[in-house]
C-alpha positions in Angstrom: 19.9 -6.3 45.7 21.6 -4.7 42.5 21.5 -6.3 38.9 23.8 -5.5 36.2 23.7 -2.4 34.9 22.3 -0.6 37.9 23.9 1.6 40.1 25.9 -0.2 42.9 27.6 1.7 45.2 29.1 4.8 43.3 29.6 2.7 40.4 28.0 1.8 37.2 28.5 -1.7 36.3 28.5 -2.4 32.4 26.6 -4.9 30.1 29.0 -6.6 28.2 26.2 -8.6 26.1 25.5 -6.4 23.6 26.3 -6.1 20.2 29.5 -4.4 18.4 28.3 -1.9 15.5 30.0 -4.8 12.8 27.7 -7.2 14.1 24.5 -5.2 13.8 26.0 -4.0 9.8 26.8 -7.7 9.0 23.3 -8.9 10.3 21.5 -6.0 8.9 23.3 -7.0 4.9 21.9 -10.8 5.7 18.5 -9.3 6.1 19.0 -7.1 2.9 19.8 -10.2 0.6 17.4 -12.3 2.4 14.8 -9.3 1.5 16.5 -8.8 -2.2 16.1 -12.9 -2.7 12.3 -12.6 -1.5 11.3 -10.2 -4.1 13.1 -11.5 -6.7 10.9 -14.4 -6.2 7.5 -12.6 -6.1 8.7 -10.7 -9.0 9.0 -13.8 -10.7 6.0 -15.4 -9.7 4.2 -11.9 -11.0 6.0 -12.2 -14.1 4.9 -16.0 -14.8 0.8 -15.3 -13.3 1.1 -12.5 -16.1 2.3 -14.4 -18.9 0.0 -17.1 -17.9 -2.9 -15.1 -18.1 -1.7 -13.8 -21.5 -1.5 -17.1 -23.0 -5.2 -17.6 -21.6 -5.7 -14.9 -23.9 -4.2 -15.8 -27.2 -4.9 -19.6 -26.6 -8.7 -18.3 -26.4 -8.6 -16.1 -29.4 -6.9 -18.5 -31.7 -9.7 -20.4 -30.9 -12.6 -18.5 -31.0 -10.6 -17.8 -34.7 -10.7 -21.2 -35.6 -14.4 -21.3 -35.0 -15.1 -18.7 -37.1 -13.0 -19.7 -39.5 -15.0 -22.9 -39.9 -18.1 -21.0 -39.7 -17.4 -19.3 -43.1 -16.5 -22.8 -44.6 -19.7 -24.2 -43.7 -22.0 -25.4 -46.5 -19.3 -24.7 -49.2 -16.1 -26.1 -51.1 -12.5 -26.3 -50.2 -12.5 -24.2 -54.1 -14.6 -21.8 -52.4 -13.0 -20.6 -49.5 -10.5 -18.0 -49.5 -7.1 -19.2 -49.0 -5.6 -17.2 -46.3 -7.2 -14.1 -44.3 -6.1 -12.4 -41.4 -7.4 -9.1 -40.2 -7.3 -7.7 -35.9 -9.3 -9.1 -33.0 -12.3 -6.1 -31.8 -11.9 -4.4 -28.1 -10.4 -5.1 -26.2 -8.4 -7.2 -27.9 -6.7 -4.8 -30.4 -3.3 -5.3 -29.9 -3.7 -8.6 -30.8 -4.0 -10.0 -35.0 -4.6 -13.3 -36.9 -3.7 -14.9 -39.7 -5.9 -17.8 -41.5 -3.8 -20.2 -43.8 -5.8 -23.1 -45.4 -4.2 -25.5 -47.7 -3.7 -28.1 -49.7 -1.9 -31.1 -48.1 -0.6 -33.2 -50.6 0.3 -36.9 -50.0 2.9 -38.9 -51.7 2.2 -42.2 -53.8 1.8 -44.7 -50.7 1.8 -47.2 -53.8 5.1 -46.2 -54.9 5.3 -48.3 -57.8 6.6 -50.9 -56.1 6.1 -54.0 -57.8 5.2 -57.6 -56.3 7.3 -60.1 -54.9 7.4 -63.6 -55.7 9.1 -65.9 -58.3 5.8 -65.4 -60.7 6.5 -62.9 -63.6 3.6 -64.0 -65.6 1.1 -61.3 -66.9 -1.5 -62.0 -63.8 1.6 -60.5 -61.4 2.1 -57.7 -63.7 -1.7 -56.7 -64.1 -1.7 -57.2 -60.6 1.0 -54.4 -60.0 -0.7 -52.1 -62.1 -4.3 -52.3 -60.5 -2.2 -51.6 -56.9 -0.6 -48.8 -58.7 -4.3 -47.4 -60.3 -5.8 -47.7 -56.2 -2.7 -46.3 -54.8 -2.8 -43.2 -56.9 -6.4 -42.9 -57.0 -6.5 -42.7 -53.1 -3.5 -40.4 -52.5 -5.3 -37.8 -55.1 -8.6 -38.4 -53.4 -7.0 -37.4 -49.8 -5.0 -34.6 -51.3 -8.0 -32.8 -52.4 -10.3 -33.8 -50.0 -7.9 -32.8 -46.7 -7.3 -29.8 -45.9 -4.8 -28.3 -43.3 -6.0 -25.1 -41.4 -3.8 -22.9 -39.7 -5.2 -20.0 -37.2 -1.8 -18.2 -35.9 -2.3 -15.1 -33.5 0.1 -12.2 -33.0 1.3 -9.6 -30.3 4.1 -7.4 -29.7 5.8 -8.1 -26.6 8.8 -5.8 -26.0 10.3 -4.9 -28.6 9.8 -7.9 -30.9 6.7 -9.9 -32.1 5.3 -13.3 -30.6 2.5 -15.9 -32.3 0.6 -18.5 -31.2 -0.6 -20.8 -33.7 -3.2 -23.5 -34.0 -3.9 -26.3 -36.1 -6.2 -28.4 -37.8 -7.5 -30.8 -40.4 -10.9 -30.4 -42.7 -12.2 -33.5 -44.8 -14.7 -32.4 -47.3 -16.7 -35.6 -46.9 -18.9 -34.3 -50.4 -16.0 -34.3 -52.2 -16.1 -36.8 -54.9 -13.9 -39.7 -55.3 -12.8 -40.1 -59.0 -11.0 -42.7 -60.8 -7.6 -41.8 -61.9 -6.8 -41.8 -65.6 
């Protein structure tokens, strides 16, 4: 007994089941998008592992920044620090720099001069008003010069422009002395 495609008889019986050269070119440009779609995806997934780990990076330097930042306050006044620094990270870290901003935050009068409510506008309300008014302005200078506002901002070049990270914080000079406004 014969199958297909083997000689029977004189004759050679053909396969009719195989596929036409546009099939095979039309199956072959599925499997080049399907592979073009795949690699676009792992370059992607590269792309966001590497910019991951550089975040790792910048988030740990800004840190480690910070640190030493507070390291040099340490045991001295907000008048005694330097304002702002910056300066480059050591090996291998070069490509990287940082910028230290401290300042001054400074809070408005939460007294506002507002004055007291009420159908009494004897001299006890007024004297009143004005003692809220000394506290008010007494505390919002006392938290302006004892709060500070640190800022640790790290920089790299990426392309062809620049990036920064930055970090923030707040110091209160618990030494610093609370006065009574004039």
């Amino acid at each position: 007994m014969f199958t297909t495609g083997m000689l029977k008889g004189k004759k050679f019986l053909r396969n009719e089941n195989g596929f036409t050269l546009l099939e095979v070119i039309i199956a072959m440009a599925i499997m080049a998008v399907a592979f073009g779609a795949i690699l676009a995806v792992e370059q992607g997934s590269i792309n966001a592992s590497a910019r991951a780990k550089q975040m790792n990076i910048v988030g740990m330097l800004a840190k480690n920044q910070m640190v030493e930042t507070e390291f040099k306050f340490q045991g001295k006044t907000f008048d005694e620090v330097k304002k702002e620094e910056s300066g480059t990270f050591d090996k291998p870290y070069e490509d990287y720099r940082w910028k230290a901003v401290i300042k001054e935050l400074h809070f408005p009068n939460i007294g506002g001069g507002a004055k007291t409510s009420g159908d009494s506008s004897g001299a006890n309300s007024e004297k009143n008003s004005e003692v809220t008014e000394v506290i008010t302005k007494t505390i919002t200078q006392f938290f302006s010069k004892a709060i500070r506002e640190v800022t640790v901002t790290v920089f790299w070049k990426r392309g062809s422009g620049e990036q920064s990270f930055t970090l923030s914080t707040y110091w209160v000079d618990l030494n610093y002395e609370f006065k009574i406004a004039d």
